[in-house]
C-alpha positions as CSV (number, residue, x, y, z in Angstrom):
1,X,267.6,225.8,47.9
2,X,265.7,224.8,51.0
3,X,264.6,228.1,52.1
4,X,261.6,230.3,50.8
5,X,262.0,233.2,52.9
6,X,264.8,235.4,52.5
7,X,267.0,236.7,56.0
8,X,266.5,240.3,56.5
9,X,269.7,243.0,55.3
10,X,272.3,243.2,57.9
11,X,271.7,247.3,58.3
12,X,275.0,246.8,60.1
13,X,279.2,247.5,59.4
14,X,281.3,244.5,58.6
15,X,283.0,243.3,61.5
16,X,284.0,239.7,61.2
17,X,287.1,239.7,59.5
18,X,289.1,243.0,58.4
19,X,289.2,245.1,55.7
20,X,291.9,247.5,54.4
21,X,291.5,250.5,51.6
22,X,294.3,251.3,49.9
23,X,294.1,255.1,48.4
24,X,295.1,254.9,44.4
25,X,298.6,256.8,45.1
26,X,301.7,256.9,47.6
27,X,299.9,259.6,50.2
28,X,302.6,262.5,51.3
29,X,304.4,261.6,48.1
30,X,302.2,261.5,45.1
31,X,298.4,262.5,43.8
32,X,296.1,260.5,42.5
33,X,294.2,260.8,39.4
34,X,291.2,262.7,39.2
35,X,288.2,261.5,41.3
36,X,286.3,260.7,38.1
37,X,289.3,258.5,36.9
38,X,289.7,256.2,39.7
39,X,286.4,253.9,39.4
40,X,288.5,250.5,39.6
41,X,286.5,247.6,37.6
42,X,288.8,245.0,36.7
43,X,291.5,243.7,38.9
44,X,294.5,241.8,37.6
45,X,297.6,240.0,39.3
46,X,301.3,240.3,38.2
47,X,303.5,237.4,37.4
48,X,305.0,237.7,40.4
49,X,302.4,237.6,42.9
50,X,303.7,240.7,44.2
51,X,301.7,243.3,42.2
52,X,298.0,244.1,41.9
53,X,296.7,245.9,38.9
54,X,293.5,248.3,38.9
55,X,291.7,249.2,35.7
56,X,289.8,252.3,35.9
57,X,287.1,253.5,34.1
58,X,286.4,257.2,33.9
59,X,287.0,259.8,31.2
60,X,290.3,258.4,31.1
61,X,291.1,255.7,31.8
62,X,294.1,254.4,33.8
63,X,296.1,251.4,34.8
64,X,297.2,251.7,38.8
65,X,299.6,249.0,40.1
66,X,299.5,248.6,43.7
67,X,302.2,246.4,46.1
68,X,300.0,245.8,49.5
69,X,302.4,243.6,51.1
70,X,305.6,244.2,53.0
71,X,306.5,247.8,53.7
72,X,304.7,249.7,50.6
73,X,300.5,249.6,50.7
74,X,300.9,252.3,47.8
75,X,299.6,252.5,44.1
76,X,301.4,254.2,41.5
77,X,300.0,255.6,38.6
78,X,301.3,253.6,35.4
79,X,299.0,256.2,33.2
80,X,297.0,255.6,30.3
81,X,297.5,253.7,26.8
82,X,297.6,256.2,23.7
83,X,294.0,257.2,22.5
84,X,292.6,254.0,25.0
85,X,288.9,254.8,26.6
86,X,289.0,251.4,28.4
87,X,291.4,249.3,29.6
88,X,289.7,245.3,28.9
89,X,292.7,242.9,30.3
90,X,296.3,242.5,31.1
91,X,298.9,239.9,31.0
92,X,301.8,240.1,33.0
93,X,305.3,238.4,32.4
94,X,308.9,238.0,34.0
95,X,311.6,239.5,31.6
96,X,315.0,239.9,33.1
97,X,314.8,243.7,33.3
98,X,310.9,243.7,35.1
99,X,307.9,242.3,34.5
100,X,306.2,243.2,31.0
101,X,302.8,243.8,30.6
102,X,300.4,243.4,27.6
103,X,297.7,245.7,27.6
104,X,294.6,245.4,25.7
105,X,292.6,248.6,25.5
106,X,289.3,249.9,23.2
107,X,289.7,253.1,21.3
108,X,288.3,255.3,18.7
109,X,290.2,253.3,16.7
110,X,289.5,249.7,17.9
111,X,291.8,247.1,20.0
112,X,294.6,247.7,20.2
113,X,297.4,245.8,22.3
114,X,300.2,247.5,24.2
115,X,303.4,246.7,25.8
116,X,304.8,248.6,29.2
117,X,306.6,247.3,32.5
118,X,305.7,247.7,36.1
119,X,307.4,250.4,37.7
120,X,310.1,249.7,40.0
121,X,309.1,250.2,43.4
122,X,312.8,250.2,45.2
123,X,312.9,249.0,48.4
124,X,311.3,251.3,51.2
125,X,310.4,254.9,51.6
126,X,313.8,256.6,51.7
127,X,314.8,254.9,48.1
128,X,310.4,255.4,46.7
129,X,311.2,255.9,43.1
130,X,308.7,254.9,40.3
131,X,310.8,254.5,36.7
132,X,307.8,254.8,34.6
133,X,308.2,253.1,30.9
134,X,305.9,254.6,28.0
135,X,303.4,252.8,26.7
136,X,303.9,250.9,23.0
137,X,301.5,249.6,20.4
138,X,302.6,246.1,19.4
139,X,299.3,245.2,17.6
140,X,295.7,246.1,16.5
141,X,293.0,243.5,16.3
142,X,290.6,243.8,13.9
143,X,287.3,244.3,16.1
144,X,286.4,247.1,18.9
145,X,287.1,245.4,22.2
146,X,289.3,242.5,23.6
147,X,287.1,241.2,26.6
148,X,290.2,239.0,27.9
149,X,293.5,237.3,27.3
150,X,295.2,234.0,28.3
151,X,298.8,233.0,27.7
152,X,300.5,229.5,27.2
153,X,303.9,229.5,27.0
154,X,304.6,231.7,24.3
155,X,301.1,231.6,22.8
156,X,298.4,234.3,24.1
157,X,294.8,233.4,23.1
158,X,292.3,237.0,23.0
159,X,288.8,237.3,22.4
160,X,286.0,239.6,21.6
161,X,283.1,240.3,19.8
162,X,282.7,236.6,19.1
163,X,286.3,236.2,17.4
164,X,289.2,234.4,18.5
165,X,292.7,235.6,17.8
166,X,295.8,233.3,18.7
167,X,299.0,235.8,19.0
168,X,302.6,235.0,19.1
169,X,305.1,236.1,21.2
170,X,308.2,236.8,20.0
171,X,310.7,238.5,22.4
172,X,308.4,241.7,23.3
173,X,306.3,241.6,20.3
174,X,303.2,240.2,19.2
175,X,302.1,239.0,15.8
176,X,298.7,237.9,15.4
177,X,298.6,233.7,14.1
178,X,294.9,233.0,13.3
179,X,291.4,234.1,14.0
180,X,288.6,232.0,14.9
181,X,285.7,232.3,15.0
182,X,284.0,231.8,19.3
183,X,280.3,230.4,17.6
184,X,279.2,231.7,21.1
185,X,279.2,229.2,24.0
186,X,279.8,225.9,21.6
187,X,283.2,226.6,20.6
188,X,286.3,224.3,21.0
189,X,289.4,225.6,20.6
190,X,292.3,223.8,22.6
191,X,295.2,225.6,24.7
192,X,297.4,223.5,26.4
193,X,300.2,224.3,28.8
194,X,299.1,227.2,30.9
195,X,299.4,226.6,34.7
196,X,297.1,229.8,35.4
197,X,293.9,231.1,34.9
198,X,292.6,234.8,35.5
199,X,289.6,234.8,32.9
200,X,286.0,235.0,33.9
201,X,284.2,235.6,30.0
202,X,281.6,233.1,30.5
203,X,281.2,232.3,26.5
204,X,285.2,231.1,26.6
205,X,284.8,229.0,29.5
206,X,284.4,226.2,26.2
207,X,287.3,226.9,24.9
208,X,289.8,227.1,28.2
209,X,288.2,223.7,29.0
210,X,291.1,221.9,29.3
211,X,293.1,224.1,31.4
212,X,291.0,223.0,34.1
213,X,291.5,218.9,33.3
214,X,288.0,218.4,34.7
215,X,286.5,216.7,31.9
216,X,285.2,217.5,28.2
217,X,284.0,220.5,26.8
218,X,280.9,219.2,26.1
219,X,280.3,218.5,29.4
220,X,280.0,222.0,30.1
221,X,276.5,223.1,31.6
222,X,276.0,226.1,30.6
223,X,272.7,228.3,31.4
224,X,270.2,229.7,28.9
225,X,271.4,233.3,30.3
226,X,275.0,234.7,31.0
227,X,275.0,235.2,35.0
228,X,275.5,237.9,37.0
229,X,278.8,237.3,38.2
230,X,281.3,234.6,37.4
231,X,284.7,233.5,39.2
232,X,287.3,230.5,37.7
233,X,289.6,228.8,40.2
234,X,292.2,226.0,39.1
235,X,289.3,223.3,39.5
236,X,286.5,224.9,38.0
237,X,284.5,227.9,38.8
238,X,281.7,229.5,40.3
239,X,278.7,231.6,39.0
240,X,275.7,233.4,40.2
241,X,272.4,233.2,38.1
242,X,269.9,235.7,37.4
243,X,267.9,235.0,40.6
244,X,270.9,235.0,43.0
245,X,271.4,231.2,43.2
246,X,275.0,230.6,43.5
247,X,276.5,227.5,41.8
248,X,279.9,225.7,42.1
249,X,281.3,223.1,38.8
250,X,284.2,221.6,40.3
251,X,285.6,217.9,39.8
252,X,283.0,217.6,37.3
253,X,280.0,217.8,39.1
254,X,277.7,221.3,39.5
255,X,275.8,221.4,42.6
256,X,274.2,224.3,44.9
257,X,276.4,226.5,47.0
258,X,273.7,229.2,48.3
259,X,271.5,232.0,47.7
260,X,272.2,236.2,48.2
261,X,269.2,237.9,48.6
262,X,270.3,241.1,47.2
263,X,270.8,241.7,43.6
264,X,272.5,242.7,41.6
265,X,275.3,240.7,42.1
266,X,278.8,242.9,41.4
267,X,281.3,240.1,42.2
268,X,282.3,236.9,43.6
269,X,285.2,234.8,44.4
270,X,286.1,231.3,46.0
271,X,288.6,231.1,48.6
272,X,290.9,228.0,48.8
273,X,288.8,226.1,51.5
274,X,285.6,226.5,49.9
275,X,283.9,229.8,51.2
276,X,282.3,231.9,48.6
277,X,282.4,235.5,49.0
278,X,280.7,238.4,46.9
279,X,279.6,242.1,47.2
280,X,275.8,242.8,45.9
281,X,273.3,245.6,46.2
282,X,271.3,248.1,44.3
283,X,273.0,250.8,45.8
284,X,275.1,250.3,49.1
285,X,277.5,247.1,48.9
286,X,276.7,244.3,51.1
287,X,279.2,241.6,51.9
288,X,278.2,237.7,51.7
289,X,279.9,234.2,52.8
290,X,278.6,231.2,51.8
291,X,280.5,229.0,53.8
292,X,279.8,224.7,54.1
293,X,275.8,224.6,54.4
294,X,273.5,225.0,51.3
295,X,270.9,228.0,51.8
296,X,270.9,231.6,52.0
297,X,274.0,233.8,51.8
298,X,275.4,235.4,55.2
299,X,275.1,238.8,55.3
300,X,278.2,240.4,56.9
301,X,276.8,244.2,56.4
302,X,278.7,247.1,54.6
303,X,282.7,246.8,54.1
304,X,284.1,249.8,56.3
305,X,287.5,250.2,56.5
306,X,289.3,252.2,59.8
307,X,292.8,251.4,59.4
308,X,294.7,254.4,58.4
309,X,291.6,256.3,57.4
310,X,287.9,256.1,57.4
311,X,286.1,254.6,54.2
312,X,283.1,253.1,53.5
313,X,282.7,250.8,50.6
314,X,280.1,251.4,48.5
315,X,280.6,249.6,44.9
316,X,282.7,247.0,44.1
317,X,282.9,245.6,40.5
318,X,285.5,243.1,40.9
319,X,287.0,240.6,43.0
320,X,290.3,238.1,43.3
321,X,291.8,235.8,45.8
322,X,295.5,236.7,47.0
323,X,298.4,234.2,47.4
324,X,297.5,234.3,51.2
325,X,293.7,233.6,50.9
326,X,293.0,237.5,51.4
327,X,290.2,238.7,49.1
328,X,291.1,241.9,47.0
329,X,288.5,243.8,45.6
330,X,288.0,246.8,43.1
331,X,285.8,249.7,44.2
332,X,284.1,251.4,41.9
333,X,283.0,254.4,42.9
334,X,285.0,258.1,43.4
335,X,288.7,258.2,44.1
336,X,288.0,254.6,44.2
337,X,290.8,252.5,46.5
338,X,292.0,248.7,46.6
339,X,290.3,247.1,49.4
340,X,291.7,244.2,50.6
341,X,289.7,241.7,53.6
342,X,291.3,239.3,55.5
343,X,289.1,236.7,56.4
344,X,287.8,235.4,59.7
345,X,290.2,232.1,60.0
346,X,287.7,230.0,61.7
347,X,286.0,226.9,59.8
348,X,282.4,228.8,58.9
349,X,284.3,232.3,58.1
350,X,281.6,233.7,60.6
């Protein structure tokens, strides 16, 4: 991309911009899990906007909802999904008694699909109550994981291991419509109608084509090898390839964006105004921006957060943009938090 010679590491903190760590429960009020159960690697966003869902990995699993905004910056602990070792994707939807979520989880027993609601958060700390709703099975899928779900009106589209299922909605049930078969990174299957995006499964990117109305499917470039990380935005998407080259498809076209020295490459994301941000490192997490000029990444150092208490961030497996251009991220390490950065606002992000 112009440049041979990689910049040395930024052996330094973060300190353009500002980052916030969340602790996985409501501290004076509540515990969190287990230290080995709160290794956040997927991220999800409610309906609403309002919430932020963590996905742990661990020897159980669990599903931590967290409200950042306004006067809560607590999680709760929604708990686990009968018999679930993994927790693979969410979808969240308005109902007029909360939000409902579908869960898809892998077990000893395969996928299976369930149904809960957020927890009510009340209104402040004097009325803090969390009305927990069990988890329910609505359905099992006839393979071992679901990697990811998408929803269209009242149509939800989930895949794994290669297969394809279309579910219906009906009310708070599911019932499964067809399978299909992915045939890897060649398939075509239309969905029409959805106004939002969360997947990142690079095989399906085919098959979601047209909820991004930037051209044909078979227009898609796709590489030889999956890459390291992959974000989707509303006008296409952004990926990094096995030797750290970062890449933008947007409008139809795929051009350069930069180049992060470090590898691997945990997680990436696109902000609204084009900077590209993602956490990489063998061991200790380095931030990058790739902001307007094509070359090598800008190191910002090691996230460290020294608002409310002192963490360094370490791991991150997972990263989203909020409604306000702040970047949340997943860390995946020990009594892992929700870290949220705020951006520098000026035009380079530096």
């Amino acid at each position: 991309m112009g440049i041979d010679t990689p910049p040395p590491v930024n052996g330094d903190f973060v300190n353009v911009g500002t980052f916030l760590a969340i602790p996985p429960c409501f501290p004076g009020v509540s515990l969190p899990p287990p230290a080995d159960e709160t290794r956040a690697h997927r991220l999800f966003q409610s309906a609403s906007g309002r919430d932020f869902f963590a996905a742990t990995r661990g020897p159980v699993p669990h599903l931590l909802q967290f409200r950042p905004k306004g006067t809560y910056g607590f999680a709760v602990d929604l708990g686990t999904p009968p018999s679930a070792t993994e927790i693979t994707a969410l979808l969240s939807r308005a109902m007029p008694d909360g939000e409902m979520l579908h869960v898809a989880c892998t077990g000893a027993e395969g996928a299976r699909i369930y149904r809960s609601f957020t927890a009510c958060l009340g209104h402040g700390i004097q009325e803090w109550h969390a009305a927990l709703r069990p988890f329910k099975q609505v359905l099992a899928l006839p393979v071992a994981s679901i990697d990811g779900m998408v929803e269209s009106g009242t149509r939800i589209f989930a895949w794994g291991e290669g297969m394809g299922f279309f579910l219906n909605r009906n009310g708070m049930e599911l019932a499964l419509e067809k399978t299909v078969p992915m045939g890897g990174a060649h398939a075509v299957v239309k969905i029409y109608g959805a106004d939002h995006l969360l997947s990142r499964e690079w095989e399906l990117m085919p098959i979601l084509w047209d909820l991004l109305e930037i051209g044909p499917a078979e227009k898609l470039p796709i590489p030889a090898s999956p890459p390291q990380a992959l974000h989707v935005f509303l006008e296409g998407f952004v990926f990094a390839d096995e030797e750290g080259r970062i890449f933008e498809w947007s409008q139809g076209v795929l051009g350069p964006r930069g180049r992060i020295p470090l590898m691997p490459i945990h997680a990436l994301c696109r902000l609204p105004d084009g900077r590209i941000y993602a956490s990489a490192g063998p061991d200790i997490a380095h931030w990058y921006v790739i902001a307007e000029e094509v070359g090598w990444a800008r190191d910002l150092g090691v996230p460290v957060s020294t608002l409310t208490t002192r963490r360094y961030g370490l791991r991150f497996s997972d990263l989203i943009v909020g409604s306000d251009g702040e970047v949340l991220a997943a860390e995946d390490d020990r009594n892992g938090h929700l870290w949220i950065y705020f951006p520098a606002l000026n035009e380079k992000g530096c």
